[in-house]
N, C-alpha and C positions, 0 to 999 in steps of 0.2 A: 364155848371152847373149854376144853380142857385144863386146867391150872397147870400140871405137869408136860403140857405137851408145847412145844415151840411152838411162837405164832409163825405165821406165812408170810403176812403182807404188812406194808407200811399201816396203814391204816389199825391195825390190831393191837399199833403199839402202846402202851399203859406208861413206858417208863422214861420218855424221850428220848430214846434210841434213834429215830430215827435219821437225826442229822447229821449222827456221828454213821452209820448206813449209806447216807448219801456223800460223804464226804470219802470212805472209802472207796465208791463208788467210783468217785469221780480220778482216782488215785490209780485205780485198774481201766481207766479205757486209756492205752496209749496211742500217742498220732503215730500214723505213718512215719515207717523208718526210727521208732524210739527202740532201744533196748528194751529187753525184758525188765522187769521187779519181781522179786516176789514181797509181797504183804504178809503179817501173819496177826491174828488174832490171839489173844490169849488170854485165858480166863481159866476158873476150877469149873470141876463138871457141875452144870446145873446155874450157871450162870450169866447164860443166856447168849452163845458163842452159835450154837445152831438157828436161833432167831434172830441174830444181827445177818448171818448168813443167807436166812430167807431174804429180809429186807432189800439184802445188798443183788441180792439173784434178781429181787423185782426191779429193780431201779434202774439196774443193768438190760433187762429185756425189752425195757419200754424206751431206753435211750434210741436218737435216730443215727447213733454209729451201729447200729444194730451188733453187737459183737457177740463171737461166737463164744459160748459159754459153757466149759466142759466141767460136766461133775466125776469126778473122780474117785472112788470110795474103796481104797484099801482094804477095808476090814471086811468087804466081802469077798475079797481074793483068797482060797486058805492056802496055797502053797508060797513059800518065799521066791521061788523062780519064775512065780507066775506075776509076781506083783509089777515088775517094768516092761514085761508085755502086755499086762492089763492097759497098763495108762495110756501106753502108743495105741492099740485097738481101740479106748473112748476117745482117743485124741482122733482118730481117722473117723472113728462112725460118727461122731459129733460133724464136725466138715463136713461130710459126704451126704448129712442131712441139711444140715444147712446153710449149705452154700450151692449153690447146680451151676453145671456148667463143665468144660471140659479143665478151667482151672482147680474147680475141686477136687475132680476125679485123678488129675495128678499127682497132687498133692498130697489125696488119701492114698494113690499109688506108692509115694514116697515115703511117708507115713509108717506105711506094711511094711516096706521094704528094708526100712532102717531099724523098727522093732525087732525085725526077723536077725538080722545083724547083731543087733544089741542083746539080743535076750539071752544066749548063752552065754555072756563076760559076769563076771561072779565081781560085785564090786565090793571092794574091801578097803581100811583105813589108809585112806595116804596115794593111793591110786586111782587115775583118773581111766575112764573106760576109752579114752579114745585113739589110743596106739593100737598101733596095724594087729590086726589079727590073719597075717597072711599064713603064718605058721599052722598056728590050727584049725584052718582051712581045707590048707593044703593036706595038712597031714590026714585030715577024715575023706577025702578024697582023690588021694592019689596026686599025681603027678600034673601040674598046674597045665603045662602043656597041652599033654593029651585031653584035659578036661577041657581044653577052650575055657579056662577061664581069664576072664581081663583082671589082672593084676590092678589096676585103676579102680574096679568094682568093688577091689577084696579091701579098698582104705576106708576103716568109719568115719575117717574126719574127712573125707572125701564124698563119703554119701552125706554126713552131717552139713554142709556146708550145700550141698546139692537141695536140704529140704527144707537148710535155712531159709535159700532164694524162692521155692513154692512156696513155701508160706507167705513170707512177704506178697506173692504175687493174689493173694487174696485180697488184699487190702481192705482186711478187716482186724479190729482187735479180735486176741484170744483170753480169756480170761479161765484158768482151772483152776476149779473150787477144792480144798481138799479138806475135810473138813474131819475131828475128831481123830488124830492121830494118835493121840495118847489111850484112845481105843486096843492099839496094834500091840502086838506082841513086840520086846527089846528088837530081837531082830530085825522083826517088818519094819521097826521105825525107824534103823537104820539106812535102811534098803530104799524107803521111800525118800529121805533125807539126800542119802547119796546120787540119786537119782535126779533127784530133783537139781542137786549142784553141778548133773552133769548137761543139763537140757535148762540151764538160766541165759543160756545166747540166743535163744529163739527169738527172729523179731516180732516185737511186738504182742508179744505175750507175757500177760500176767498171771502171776500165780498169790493166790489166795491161801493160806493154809490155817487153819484155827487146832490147836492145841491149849492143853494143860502142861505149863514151861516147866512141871519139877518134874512128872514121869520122862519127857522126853532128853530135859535135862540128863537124864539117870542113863537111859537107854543110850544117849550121844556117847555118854561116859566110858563104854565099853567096862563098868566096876573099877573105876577110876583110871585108867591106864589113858584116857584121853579128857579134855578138856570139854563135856558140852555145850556148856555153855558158852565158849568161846565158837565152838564149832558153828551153835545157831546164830549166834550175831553175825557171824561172817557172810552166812546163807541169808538170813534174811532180814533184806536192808532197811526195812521199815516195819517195826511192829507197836501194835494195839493193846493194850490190856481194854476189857472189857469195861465201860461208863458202871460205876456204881449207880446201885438206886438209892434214891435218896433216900434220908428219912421220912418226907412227906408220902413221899409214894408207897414205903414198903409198910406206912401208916393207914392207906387208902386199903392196899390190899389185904393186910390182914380182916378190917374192918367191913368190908364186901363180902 
């Protein structure tokens, strides 16, 4: 195996990572009817944040809550308004593979239907995405009447709460991976961050994210006019710095 390339599997591990792997592990399957978490991982680039992430993928795959487990990768989105329709679209094709049945298929229905909702509200500091958008609706389509449309359809806390309930009705955990954010351009990091605080009610989903805490720090900052780091403890309620390697160990590798 390659020295610069993350390993994959527990078994590959050199540095004893893997307990701290399983323990995260065990941190993202939630029971039935638990809130969401999100977890976060943090380390500098090259210090082994995407090979804890394999581990934690294995450990998760082979458990018998079988949970569903969405990877989610930002930094191949390249437009900023594309990036929280990306994650609804892996959030649905994820489910819609694996899970069968007519509860899936709702689900992914629901899925679509709330991305489709959500992906033209532009989210910015201090505002949350989930007031009515009846207005600009209406207004790119005329007159609500004539359009038959349900005033009830047009509420996102109303579809949101509609796909709160299909997901629960999976009963299964969700766990997305989000890995390498400090990858993303200031903005996109914003935009995923936001995002992300706005979809932390989902039941029973976990959210994983692995960062470098001083670019995203910076990017939170908006050039100081906001707090980020205040911003990410708030967001995420449990985080990881990276297990150093010991001396013994980083004695073994040089010497190999």
């Amino acid at each position: 195996m390659h020295p610069d390339l993350p390993i994959t599997k527990v078994n590959e591990d050199l540095y004893e990572r893997g307990h701290f792997a399983r323990h995260l592990a065990s941190c993202l399957l939630l029971p039935e009817g638990a809130p969401s978490i999100v977890v976060g991982i943090e380390g500098k680039w090259g210090e082994g944040k995407t090979s804890c992430i394999n581990m934690i993928r294995q450990i998760l795959s082979e458990n018998k809550e079988k949970p569903i487990i969405v990877d989610y990768a930002p930094w191949l989105i390249s437009t900023l308004d594309s990036l929280i329709e990306g994650f609804f679209v892996q959030l649905a094709a994820t489910v819609g593979t694996s899970v069968k049945g007519v509860r899936a298929t709702t689900a992914t229905t629901k899925i679509l239907q709330f991305a489709k909702m959500l992906a033209p509200i532009k989210l910015v500091p201090g505002v949350e995405p989930w007031g009515s958008i009846v207005e600009r609706i209406i207004s790119s389509v005329g007159n609500a009447t004539q359009a038959g449309i349900n005033l009830m359809d047009l509420s996102l806390q109303a579809r949101k709460e509609d796909l709160q309930q299909h997901l629960g009705k999976l009963r299964r955990p969700i766990v997305v991976i989000i890995d390498d954010i400090d990858r993303l351009p200031p903005e996109h990091v914003r935009t995923v961050f936001q995002m992300l605080k706005a979809v932390t009610d989902f039941p029973r989903v976990a959210y994983l994210v692995a960062y470098d805490p001083d670019p995203v720090f910076q990017a939170l900052s908006y050039n100081g006019i906001y707090d980020g780091r205040l911003y990410l403890e708030k967001l995420v309620q449990v985080s990881y710095p990276i297990p150093r390697i010991s001396y013994i160990h980083r004695k073994e590798h040089l010497e190999s």
